[in-house]
Each structure stands twice: as structure tokens, then as C-alpha cells.
C-alpha positions, 0 to 999 in steps of 0.5 A: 499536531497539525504538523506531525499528521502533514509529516506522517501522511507525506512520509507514507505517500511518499514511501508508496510512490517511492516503492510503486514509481522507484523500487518495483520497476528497479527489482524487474529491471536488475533481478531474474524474474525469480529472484525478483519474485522472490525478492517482492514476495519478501518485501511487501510484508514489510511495506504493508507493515510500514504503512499500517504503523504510519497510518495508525499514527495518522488515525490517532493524530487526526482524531485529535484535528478533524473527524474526516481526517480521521475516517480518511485515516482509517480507511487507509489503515483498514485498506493496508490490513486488509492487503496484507491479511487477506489480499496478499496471501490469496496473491501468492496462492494463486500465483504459486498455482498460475505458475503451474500453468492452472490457467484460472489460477491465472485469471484469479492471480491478475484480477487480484493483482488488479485489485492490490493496485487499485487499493494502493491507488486509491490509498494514494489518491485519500493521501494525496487529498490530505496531505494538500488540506493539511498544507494549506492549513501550515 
């Protein structure tokens, strides 16, 4: 069990850096801001999706190894859900309305995206900390 929950919470935390650190910062680099735009806003869906699963996995693992390490699960769990439910959609509204030059829209747009990284920090931040007890415990 112990071996499975390290797998699962390194498979998601490497994803996250391999997507923060690799991918985002190559789809700026290669694609027209547009296309790139697009291109994310197609993606990130589909990443927020990949870690609710994950994290799932590793809510119900840790429920069977240790009550924190679930609570911490789940914490990563509701963070994933709430980006893609509810910070996303605000993200693309009031960054389809910054591009309009709504200037508060724009202010509303950066403090978000400020917010969607913070989370995903702090989502990193939890895995990292499990993921280094669980290591310790193989």
C-alpha cells in the first residue's frame, strides 16, 4: 500500500513540474501567443482532470496508511476541483474580457492567474512533503 501511495503522489508531482517547469514555458516559446493561448486553454482541462484522478487514488490509498496523509490528499484533491470548476472558468472570462482592453478585467485576470499558481504551489509544496515521508518509510 505504502508503495503504491509514494508512486502515485510522485507520478502527480512530477507531472505538475514536468507541466510548470517543461511544457508551458515550450508552448510560449514555439507557438504564436494565440495558438499557444489556445493551445492551454485546451490543455489545462485536461491536466486539472489528471490530477483529480491521481489525487483521488491517493486520497483512498492514504485512508488505509495514515489520517494526515489522507487530509493532505484531500486537500490536493479539493485544490485540483476547485481550479477547474471555478478558478478556470473565471481565468478565461476575464481574460477573453482583458483582451478587450477591459482594463479590470485585466486586474481581475492577473490576480487569478496569481492564485491558479499559488495553488498549484502549494499543491506541489503538500506533495513534495509526502512524497519525502513516504520515501523514508520504503
Amino acid at each position: 500500500m505504502i508503495e503504491a501511495l509514494a508512486i502515485t503522489h510522485s507520478l502527480l508531482l512530477g507531472s505538475m513540474l514536468f507541466f510548470a517547469a517543461i511544457v508551458a514555458p515550450s508552448v510560449f516559446h514555439y507557438l504564436p501567443a494565440k495558438e499557444a493561448g489556445v493551445f492551454l486553454r485546451g490543455l489545462f482541462p485536461r491536466y486539472y482532470l489528471w490530477g483529480i484522478v491521481l489525487s483521488l487514488v491517493m486520497t483512498v490509498l492514504a485512508f488505509f496508511v495514515e489520517p494526515w496523509l489522507m487530509v493532505s490528499s484531500l486537500l490536493v484533491l479539493l485544490l485540483f476541483v476547485a481550479s477547474r470548476q471555478f478558478l478556470m472558468p473565471a481565468i478565461n472570462k476575464y481574460r477573453d474580457l482583458a483582451k478587450q482592453s477591459d482594463p479590470v478585467a485585466s486586474k481581475k485576470f492577473a490576480r487569478l492567474h496569481r492564485a491558479s499558481v499559488i495553488i498549484n504551489l502549494v499543491q506541489m509544496l503538500i506533495l513534495l512533503n509526502i512524497t519525502m515521508y513516504l520515501a523514508r518509510l520504503l
